[in-house]
N, CA, C and O atoms as CSV, one atom per row, in Angstrom:
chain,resi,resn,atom,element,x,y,z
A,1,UNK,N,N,-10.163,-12.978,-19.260
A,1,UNK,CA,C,-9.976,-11.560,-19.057
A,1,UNK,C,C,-9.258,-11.359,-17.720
A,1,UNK,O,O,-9.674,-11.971,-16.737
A,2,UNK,N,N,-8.016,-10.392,-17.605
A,2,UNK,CA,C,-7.371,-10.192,-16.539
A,2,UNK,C,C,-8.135,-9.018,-15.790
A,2,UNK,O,O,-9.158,-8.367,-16.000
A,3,UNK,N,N,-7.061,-9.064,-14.729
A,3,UNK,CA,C,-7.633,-8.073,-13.774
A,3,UNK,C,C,-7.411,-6.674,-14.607
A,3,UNK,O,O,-8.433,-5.989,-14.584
A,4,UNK,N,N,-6.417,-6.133,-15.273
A,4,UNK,CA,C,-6.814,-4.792,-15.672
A,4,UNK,C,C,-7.682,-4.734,-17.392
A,4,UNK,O,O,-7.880,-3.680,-17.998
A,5,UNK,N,N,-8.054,-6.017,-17.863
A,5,UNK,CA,C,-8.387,-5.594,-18.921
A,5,UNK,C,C,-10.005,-5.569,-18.414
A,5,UNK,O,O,-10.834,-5.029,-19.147
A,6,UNK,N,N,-10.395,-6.146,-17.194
A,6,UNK,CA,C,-11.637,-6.195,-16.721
A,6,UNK,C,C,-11.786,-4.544,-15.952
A,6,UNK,O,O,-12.984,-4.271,-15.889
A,7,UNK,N,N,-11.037,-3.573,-15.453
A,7,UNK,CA,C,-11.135,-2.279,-15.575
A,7,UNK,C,C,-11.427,-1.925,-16.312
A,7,UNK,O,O,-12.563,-1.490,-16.499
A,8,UNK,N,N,-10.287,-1.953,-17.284
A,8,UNK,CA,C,-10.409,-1.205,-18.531
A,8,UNK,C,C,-12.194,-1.159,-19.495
A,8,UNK,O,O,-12.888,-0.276,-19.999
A,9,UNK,N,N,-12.271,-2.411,-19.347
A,9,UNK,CA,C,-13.395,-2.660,-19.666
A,9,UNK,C,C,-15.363,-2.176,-19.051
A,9,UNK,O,O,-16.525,-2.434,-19.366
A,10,UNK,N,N,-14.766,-1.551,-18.273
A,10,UNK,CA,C,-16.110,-1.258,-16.950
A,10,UNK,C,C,-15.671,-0.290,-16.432
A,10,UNK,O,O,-16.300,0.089,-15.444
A,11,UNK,N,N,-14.496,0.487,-16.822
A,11,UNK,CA,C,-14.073,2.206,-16.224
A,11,UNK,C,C,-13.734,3.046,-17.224
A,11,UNK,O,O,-13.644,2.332,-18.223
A,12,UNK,N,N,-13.502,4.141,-17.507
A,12,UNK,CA,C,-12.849,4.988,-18.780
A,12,UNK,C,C,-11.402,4.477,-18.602
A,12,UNK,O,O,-10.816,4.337,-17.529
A,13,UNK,N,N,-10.927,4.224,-19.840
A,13,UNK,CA,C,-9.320,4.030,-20.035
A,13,UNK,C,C,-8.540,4.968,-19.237
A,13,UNK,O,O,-7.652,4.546,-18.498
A,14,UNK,N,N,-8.823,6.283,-19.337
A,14,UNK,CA,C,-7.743,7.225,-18.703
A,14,UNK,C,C,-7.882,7.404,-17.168
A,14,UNK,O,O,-6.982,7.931,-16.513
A,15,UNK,N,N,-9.068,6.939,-16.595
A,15,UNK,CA,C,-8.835,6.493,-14.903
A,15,UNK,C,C,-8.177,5.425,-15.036
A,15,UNK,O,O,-7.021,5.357,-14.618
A,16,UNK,N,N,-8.563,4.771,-15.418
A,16,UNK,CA,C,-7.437,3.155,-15.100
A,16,UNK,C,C,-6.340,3.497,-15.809
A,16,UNK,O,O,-5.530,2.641,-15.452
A,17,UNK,N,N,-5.748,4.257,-16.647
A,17,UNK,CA,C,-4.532,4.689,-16.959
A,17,UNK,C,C,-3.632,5.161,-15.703
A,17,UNK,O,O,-2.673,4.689,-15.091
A,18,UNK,N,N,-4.471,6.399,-15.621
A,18,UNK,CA,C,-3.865,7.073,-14.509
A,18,UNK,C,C,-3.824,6.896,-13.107
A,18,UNK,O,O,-3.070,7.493,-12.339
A,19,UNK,N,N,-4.945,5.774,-12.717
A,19,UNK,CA,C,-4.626,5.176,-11.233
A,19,UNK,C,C,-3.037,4.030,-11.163
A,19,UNK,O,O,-2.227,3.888,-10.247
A,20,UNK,N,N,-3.096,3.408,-12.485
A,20,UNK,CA,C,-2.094,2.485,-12.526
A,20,UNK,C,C,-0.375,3.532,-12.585
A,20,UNK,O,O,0.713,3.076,-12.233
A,21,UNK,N,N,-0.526,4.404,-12.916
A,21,UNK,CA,C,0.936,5.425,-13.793
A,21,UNK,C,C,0.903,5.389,-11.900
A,21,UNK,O,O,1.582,4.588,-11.257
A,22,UNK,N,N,0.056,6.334,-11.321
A,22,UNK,CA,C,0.575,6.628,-9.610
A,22,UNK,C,C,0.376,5.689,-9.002
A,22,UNK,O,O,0.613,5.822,-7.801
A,23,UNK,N,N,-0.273,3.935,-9.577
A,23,UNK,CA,C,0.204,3.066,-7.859
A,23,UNK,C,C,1.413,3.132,-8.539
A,23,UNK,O,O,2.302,3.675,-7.884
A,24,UNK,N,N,1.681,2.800,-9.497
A,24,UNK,CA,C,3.341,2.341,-9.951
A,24,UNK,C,C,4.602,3.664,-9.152
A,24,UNK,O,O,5.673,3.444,-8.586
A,25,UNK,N,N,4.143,4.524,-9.330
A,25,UNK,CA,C,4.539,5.654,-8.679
A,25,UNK,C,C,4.891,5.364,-7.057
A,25,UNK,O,O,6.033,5.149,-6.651
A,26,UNK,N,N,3.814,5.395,-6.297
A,26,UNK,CA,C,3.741,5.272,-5.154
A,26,UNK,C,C,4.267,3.594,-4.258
A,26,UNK,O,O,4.844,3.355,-3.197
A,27,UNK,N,N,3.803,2.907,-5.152
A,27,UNK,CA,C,5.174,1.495,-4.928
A,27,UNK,C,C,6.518,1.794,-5.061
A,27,UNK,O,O,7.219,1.134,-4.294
A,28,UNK,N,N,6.998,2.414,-5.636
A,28,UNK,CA,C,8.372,2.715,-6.004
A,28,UNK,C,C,8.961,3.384,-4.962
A,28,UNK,O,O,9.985,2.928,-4.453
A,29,UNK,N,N,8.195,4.938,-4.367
A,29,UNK,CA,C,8.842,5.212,-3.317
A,29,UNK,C,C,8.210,4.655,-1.780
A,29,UNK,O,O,8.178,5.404,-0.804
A,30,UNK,N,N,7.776,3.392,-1.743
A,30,UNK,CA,C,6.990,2.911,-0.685
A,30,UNK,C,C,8.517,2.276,0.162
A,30,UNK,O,O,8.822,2.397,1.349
A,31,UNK,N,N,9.063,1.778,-0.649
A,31,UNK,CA,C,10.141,1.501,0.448
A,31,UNK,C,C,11.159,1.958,1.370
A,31,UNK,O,O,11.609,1.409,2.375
A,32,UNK,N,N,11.606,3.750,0.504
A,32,UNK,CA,C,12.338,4.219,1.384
A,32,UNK,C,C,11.386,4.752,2.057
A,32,UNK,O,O,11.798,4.568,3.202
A,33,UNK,N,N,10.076,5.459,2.191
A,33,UNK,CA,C,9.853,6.038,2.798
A,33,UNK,C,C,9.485,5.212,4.483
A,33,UNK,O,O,9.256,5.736,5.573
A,34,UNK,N,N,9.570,3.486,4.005
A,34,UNK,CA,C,9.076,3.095,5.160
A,34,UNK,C,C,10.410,2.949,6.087
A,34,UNK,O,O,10.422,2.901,7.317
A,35,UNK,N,N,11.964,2.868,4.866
A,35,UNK,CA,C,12.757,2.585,5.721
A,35,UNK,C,C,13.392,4.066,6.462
A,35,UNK,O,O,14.192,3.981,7.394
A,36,UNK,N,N,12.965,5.302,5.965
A,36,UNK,CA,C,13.396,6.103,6.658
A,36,UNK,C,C,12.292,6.677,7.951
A,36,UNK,O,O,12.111,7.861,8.235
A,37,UNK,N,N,11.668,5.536,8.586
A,37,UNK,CA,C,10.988,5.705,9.298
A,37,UNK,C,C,11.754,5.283,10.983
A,37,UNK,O,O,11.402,5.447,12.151
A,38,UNK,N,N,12.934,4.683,10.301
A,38,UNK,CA,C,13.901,4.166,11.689
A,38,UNK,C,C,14.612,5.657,12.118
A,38,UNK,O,O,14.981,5.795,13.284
A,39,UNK,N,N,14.780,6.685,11.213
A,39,UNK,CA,C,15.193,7.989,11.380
A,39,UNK,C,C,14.834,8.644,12.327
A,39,UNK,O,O,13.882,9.201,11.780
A,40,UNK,N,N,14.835,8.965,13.165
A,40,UNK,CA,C,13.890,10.049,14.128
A,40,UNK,C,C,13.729,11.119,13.347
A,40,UNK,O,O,12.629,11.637,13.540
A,41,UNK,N,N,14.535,11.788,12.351
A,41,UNK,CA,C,14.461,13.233,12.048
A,41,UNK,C,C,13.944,12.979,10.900
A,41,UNK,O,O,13.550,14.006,10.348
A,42,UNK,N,N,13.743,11.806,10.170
A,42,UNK,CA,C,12.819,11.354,9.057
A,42,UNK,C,C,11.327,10.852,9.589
A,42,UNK,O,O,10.455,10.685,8.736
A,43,UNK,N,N,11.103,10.675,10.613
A,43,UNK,CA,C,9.930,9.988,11.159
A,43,UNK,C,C,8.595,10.488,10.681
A,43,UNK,O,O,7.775,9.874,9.998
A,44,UNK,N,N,8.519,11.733,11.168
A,44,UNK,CA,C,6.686,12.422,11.223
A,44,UNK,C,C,6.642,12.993,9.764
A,44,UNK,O,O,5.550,13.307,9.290
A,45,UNK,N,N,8.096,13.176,8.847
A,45,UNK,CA,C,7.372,13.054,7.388
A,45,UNK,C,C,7.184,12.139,6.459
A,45,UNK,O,O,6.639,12.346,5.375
A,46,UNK,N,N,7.813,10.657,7.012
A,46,UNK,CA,C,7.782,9.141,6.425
A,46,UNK,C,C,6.317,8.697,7.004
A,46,UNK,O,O,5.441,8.322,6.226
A,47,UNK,N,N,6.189,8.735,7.852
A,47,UNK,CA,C,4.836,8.654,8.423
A,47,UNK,C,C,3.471,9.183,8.302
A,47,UNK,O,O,2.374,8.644,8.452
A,48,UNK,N,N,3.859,10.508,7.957
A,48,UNK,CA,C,2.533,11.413,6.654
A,48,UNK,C,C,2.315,10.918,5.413
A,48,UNK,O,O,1.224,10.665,4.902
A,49,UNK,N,N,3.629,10.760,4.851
A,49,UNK,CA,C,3.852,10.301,3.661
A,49,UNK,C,C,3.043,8.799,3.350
A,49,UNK,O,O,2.117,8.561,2.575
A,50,UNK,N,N,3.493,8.262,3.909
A,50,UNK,CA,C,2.930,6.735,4.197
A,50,UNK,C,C,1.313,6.786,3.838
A,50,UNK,O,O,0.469,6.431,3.015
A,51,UNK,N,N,1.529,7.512,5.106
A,51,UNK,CA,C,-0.078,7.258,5.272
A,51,UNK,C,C,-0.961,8.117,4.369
A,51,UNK,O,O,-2.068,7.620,4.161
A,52,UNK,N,N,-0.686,9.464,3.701
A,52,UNK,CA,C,-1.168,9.493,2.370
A,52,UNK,C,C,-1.284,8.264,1.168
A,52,UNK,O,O,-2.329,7.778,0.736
A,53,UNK,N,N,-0.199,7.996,0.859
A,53,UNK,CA,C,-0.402,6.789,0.161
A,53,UNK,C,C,-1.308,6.176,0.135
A,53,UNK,O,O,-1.995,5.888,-0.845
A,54,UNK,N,N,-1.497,5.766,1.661
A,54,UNK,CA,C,-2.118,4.244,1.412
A,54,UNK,C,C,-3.441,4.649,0.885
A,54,UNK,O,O,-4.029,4.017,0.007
A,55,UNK,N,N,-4.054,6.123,1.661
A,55,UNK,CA,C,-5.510,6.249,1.485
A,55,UNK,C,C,-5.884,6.919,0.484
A,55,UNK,O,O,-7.050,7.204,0.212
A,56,UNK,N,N,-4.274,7.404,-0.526
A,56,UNK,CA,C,-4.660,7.674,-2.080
A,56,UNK,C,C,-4.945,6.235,-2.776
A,56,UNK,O,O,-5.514,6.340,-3.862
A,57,UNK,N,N,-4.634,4.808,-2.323
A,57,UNK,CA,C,-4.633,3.981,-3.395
A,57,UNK,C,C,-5.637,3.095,-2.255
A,57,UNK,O,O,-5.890,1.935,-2.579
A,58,UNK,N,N,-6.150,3.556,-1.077
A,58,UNK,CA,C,-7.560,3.235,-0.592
A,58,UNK,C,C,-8.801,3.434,-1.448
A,58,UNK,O,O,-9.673,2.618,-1.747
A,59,UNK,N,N,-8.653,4.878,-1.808
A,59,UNK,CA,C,-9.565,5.414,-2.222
A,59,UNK,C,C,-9.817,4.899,-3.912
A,59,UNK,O,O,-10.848,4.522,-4.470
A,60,UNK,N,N,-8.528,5.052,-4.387
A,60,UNK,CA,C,-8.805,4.397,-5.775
A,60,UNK,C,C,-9.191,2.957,-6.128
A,60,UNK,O,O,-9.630,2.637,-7.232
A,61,UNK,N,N,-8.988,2.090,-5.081
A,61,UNK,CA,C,-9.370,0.983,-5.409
A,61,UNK,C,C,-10.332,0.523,-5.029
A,61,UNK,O,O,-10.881,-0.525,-5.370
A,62,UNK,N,N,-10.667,1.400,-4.160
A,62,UNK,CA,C,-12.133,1.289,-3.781
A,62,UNK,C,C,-13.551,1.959,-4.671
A,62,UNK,O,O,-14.734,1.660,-4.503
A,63,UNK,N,N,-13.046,2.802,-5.500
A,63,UNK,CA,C,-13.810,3.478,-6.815
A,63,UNK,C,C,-13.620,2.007,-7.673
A,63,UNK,O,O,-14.615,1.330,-7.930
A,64,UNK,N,N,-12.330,1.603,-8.065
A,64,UNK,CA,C,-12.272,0.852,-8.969
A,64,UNK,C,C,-12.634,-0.562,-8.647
A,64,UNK,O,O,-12.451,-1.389,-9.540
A,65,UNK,N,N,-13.204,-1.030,-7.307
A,65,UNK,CA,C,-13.527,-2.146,-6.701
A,65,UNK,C,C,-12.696,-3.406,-6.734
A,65,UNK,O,O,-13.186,-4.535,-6.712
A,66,UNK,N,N,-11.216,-3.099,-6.796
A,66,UNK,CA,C,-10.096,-3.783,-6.224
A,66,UNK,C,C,-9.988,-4.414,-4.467
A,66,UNK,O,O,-9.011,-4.304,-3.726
A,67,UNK,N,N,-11.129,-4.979,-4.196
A,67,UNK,CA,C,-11.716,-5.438,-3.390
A,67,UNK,C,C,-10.688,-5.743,-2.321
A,67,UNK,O,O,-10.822,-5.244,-1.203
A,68,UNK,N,N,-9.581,-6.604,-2.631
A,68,UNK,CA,C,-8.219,-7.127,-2.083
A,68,UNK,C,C,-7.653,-5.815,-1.639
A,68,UNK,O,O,-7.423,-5.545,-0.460
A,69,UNK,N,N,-7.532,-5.357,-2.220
A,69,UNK,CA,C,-6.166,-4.042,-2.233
A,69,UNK,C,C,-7.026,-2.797,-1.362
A,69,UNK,O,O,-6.356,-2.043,-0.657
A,70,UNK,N,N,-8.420,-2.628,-1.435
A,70,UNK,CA,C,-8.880,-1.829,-1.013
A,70,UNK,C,C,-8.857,-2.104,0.437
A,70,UNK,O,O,-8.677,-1.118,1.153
A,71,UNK,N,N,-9.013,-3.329,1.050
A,71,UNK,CA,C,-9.129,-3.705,2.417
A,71,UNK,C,C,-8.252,-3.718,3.496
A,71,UNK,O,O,-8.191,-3.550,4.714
A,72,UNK,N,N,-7.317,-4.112,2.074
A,72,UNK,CA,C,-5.416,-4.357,2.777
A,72,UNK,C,C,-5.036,-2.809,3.177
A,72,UNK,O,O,-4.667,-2.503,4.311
A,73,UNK,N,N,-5.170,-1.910,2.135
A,73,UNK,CA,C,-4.684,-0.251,2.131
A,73,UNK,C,C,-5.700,0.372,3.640
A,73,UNK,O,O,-5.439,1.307,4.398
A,74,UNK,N,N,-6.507,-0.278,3.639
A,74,UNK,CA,C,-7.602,0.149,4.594
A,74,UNK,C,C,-6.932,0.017,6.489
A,74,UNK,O,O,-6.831,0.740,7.480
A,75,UNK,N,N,-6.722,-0.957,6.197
A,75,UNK,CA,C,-6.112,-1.464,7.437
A,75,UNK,C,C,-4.814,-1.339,7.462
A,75,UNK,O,O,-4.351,-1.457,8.597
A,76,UNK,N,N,-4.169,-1.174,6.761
A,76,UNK,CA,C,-2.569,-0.277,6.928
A,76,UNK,C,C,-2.852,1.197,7.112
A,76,UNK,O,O,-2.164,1.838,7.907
A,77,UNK,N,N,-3.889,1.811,6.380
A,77,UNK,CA,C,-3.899,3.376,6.950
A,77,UNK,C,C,-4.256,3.141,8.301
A,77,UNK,O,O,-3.485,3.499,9.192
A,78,UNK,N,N,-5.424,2.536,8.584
A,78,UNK,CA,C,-5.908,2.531,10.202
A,78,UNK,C,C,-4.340,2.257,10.973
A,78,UNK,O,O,-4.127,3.061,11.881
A,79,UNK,N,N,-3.624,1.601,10.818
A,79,UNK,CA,C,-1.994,1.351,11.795
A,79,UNK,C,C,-0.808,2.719,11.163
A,79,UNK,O,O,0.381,2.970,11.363
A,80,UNK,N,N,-1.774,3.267,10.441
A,80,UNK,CA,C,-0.347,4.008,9.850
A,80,UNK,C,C,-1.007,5.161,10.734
A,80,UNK,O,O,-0.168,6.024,10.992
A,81,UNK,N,N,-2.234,5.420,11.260
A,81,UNK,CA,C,-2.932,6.528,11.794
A,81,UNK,C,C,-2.462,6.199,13.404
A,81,UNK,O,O,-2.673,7.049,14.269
A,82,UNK,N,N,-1.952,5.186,13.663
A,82,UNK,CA,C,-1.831,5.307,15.281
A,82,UNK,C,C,-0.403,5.432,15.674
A,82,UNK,O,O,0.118,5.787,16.731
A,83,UNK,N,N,0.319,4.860,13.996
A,83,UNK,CA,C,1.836,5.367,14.181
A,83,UNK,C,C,2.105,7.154,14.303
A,83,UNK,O,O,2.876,7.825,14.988
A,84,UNK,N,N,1.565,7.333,13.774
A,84,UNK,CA,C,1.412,9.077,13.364
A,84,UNK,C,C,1.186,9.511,15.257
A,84,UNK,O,O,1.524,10.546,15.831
A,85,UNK,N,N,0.844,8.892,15.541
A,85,UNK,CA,C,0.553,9.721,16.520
A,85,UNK,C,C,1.890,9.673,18.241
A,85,UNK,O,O,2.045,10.265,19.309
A,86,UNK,N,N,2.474,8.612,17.480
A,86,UNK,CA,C,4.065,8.530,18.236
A,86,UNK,C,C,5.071,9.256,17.986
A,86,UNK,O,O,5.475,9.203,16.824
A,87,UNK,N,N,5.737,10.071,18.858
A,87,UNK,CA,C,6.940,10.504,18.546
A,87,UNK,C,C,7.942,9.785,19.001
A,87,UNK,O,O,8.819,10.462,19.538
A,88,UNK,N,N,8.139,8.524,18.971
A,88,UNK,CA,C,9.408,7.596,19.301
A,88,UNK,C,C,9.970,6.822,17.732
A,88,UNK,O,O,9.285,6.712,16.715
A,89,UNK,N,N,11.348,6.372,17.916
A,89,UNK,CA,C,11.454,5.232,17.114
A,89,UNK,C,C,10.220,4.390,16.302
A,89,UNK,O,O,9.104,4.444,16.819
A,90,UNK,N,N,10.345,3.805,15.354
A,90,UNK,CA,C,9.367,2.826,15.454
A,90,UNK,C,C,10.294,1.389,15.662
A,90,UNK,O,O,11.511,1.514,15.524
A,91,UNK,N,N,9.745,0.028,15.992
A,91,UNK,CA,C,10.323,-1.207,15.522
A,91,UNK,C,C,10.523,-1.855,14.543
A,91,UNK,O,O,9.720,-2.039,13.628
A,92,UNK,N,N,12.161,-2.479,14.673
A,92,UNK,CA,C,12.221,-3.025,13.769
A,92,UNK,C,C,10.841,-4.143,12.945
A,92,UNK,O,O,10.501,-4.085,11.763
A,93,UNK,N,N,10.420,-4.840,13.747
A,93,UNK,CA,C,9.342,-5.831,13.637
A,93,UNK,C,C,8.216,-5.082,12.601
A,93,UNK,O,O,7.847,-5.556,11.526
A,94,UNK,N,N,7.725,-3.688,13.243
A,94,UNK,CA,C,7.383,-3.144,12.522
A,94,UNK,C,C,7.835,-2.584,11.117
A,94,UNK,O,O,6.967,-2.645,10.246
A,95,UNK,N,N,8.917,-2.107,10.796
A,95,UNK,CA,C,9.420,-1.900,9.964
A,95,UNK,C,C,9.533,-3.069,9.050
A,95,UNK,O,O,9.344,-2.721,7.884
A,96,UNK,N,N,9.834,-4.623,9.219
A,96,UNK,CA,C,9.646,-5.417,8.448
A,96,UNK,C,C,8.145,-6.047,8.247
A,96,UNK,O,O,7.909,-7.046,7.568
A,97,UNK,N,N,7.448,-5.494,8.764
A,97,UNK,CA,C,6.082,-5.663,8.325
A,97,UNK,C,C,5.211,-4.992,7.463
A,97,UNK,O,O,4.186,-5.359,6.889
A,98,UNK,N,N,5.832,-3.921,7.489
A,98,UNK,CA,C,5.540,-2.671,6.436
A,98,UNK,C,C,6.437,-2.658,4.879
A,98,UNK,O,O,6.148,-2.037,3.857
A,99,UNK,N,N,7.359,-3.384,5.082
A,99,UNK,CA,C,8.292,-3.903,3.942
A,99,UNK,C,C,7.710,-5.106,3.087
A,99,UNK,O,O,7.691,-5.312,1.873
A,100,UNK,N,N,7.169,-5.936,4.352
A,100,UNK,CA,C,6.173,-7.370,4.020
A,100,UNK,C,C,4.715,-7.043,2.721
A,100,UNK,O,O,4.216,-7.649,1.774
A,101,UNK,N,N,4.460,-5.364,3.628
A,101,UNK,CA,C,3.295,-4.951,3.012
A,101,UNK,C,C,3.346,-4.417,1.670
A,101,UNK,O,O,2.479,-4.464,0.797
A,102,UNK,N,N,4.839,-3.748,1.638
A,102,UNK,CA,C,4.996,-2.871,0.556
A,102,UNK,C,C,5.041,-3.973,-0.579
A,102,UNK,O,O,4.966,-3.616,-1.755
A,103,UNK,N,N,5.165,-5.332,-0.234
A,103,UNK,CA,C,5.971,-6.361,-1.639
A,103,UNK,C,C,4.545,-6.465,-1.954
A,103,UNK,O,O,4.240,-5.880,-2.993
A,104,UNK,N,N,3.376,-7.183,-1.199
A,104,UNK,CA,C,2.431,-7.625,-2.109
A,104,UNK,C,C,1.896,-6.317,-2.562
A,104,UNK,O,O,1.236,-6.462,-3.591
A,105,UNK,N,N,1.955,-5.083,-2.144
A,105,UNK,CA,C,1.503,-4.012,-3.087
A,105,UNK,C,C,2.228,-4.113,-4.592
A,105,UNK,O,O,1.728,-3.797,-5.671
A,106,UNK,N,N,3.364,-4.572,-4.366
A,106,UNK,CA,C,4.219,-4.263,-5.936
A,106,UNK,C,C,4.008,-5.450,-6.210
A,106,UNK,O,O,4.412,-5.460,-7.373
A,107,UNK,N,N,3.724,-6.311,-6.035
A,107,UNK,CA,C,3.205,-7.920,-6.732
A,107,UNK,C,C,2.304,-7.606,-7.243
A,107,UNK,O,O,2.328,-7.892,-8.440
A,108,UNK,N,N,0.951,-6.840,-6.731
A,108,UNK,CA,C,0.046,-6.507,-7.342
A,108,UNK,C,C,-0.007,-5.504,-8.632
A,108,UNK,O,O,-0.804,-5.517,-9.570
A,109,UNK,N,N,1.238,-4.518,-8.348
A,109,UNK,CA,C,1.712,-4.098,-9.878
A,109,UNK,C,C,2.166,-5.242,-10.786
A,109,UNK,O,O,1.693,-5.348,-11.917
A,110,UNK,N,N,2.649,-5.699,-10.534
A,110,UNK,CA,C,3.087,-6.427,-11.648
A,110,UNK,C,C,2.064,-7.355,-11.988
A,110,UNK,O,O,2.126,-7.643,-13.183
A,111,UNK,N,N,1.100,-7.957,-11.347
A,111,UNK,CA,C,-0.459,-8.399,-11.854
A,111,UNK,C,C,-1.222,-7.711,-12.638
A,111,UNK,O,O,-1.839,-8.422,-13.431
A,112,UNK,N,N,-1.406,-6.683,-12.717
A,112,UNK,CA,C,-1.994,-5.613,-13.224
A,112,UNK,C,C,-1.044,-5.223,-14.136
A,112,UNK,O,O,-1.441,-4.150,-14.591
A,113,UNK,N,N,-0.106,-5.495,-14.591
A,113,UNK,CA,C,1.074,-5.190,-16.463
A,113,UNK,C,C,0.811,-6.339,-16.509
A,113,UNK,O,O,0.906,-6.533,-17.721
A,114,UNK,N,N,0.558,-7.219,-16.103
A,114,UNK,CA,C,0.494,-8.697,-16.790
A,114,UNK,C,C,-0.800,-9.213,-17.071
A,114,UNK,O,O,-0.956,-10.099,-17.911
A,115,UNK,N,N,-1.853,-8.658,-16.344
A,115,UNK,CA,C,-2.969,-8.637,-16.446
A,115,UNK,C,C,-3.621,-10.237,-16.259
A,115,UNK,O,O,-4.289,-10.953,-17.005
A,116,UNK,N,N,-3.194,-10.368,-15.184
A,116,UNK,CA,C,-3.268,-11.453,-14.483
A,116,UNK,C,C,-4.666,-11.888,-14.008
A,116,UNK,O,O,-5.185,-11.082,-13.236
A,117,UNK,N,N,-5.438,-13.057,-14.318
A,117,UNK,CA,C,-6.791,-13.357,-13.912
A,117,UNK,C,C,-6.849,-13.082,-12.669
A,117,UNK,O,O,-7.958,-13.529,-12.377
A,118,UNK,N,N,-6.197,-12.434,-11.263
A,118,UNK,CA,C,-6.550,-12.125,-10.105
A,118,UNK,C,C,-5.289,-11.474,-9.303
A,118,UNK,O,O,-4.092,-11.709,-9.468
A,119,UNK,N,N,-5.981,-10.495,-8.293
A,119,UNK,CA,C,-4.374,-10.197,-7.827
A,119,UNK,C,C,-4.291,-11.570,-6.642
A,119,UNK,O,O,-5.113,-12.237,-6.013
A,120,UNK,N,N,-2.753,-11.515,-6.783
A,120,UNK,CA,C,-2.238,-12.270,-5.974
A,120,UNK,C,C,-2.550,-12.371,-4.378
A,120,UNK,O,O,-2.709,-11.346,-3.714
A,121,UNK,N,N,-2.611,-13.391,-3.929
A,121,UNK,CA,C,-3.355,-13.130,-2.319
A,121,UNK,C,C,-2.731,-13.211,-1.300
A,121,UNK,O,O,-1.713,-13.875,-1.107
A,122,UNK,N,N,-3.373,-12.449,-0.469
A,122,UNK,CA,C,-2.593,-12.063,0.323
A,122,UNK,C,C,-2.195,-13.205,1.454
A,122,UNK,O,O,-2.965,-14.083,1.844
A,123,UNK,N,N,-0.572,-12.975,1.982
A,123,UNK,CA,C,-0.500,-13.627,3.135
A,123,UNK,C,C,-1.004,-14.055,4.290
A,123,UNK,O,O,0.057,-13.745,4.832
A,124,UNK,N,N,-1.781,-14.579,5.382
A,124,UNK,CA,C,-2.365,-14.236,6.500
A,124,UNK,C,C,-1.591,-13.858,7.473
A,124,UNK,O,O,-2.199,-13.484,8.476
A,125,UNK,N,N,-0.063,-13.817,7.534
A,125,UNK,CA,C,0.807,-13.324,7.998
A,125,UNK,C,C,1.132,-11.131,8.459
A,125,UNK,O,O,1.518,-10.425,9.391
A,126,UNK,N,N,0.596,-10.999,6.936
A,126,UNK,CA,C,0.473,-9.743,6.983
A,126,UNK,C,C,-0.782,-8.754,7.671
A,126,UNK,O,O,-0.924,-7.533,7.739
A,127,UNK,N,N,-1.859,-10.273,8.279
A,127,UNK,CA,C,-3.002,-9.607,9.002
A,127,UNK,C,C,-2.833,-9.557,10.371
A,127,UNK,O,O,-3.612,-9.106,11.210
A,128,UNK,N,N,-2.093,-9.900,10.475
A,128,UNK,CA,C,-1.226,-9.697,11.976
A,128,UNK,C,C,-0.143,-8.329,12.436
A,128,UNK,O,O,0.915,-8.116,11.844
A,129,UNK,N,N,-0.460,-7.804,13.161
A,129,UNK,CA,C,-0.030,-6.346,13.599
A,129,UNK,C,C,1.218,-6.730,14.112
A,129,UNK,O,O,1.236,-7.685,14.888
A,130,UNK,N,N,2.362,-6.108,13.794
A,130,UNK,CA,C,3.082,-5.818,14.828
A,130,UNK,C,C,3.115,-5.322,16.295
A,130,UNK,O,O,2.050,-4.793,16.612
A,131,UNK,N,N,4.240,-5.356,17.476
A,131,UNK,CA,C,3.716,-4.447,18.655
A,131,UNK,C,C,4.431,-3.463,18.009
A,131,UNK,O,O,5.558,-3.289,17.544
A,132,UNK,N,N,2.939,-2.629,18.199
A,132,UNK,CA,C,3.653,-1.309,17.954
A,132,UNK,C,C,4.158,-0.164,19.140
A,132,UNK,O,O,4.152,1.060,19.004
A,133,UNK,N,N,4.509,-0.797,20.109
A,133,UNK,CA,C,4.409,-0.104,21.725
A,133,UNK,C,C,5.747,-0.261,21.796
A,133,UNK,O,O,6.158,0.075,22.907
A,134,UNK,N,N,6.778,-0.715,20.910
A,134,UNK,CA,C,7.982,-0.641,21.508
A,134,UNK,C,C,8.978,0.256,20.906
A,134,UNK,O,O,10.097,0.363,21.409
């Protein structure tokens, strides 16, 4: 049994329908919104944006006990909450770390259509912060 037929199986079909229709959703526009974060005049709404995300698919995977994904989204909102609070540039470094982040989110889509005995794991690379001070 894969990871979404083991939802499916232990949640109503139409939550696990509909959490999967908006991560697929919200992966899709995860990348521009992180790359229009180099924008200054795109910044403080790529950065709301963001950080909604993460703690819409915090919250759902944490109902749905996506254990991985819930922890990862957890700790990207906590860095997406201290970006929010800069009005400068952000870094590049940063910016490719948030790109780093956005892939195993969409790896994990595609685990979940394939219904894959586990999501894919994560890098230990990606538990490492960028500086975000520059």
């Amino acid at each position: 049994m894969g990871v979404r037929s083991d939802l499916e199986a232990n949640f109503d079909f139409d939550i696990v329908d509909e959490f999967l229709d908006h991560y697929s959703l919200m992966i899709d526009s995860m990348d521009v919104m992180i790359l229009d974060l180099a924008k200054p005049e795109m910044y403080k709404r790529s950065v709301d944006e963001l950080f909604r995300v993460f703690h819409n698919i915090k919250s759902a995977s944490g109902y749905l006990k996506l254990n991985s994904m819930n922890k990862l989204s957890s700790f990207v909102e906590d860095t997406l909450e201290i970006l929010r609070t800069k009005d400068k540039n952000i870094s590049q470094e940063t910016i490719n770390w948030l790109l780093a982040i956005s892939d195993i989110f969409s790896r994990w889509n595609d685990d979940l259509k394939e219904d894959k005995i586990a999501l894919s794991k994560i890098k230990y690379s990606l538990l490492k912060l960028p500086d975000l001070d520059k």
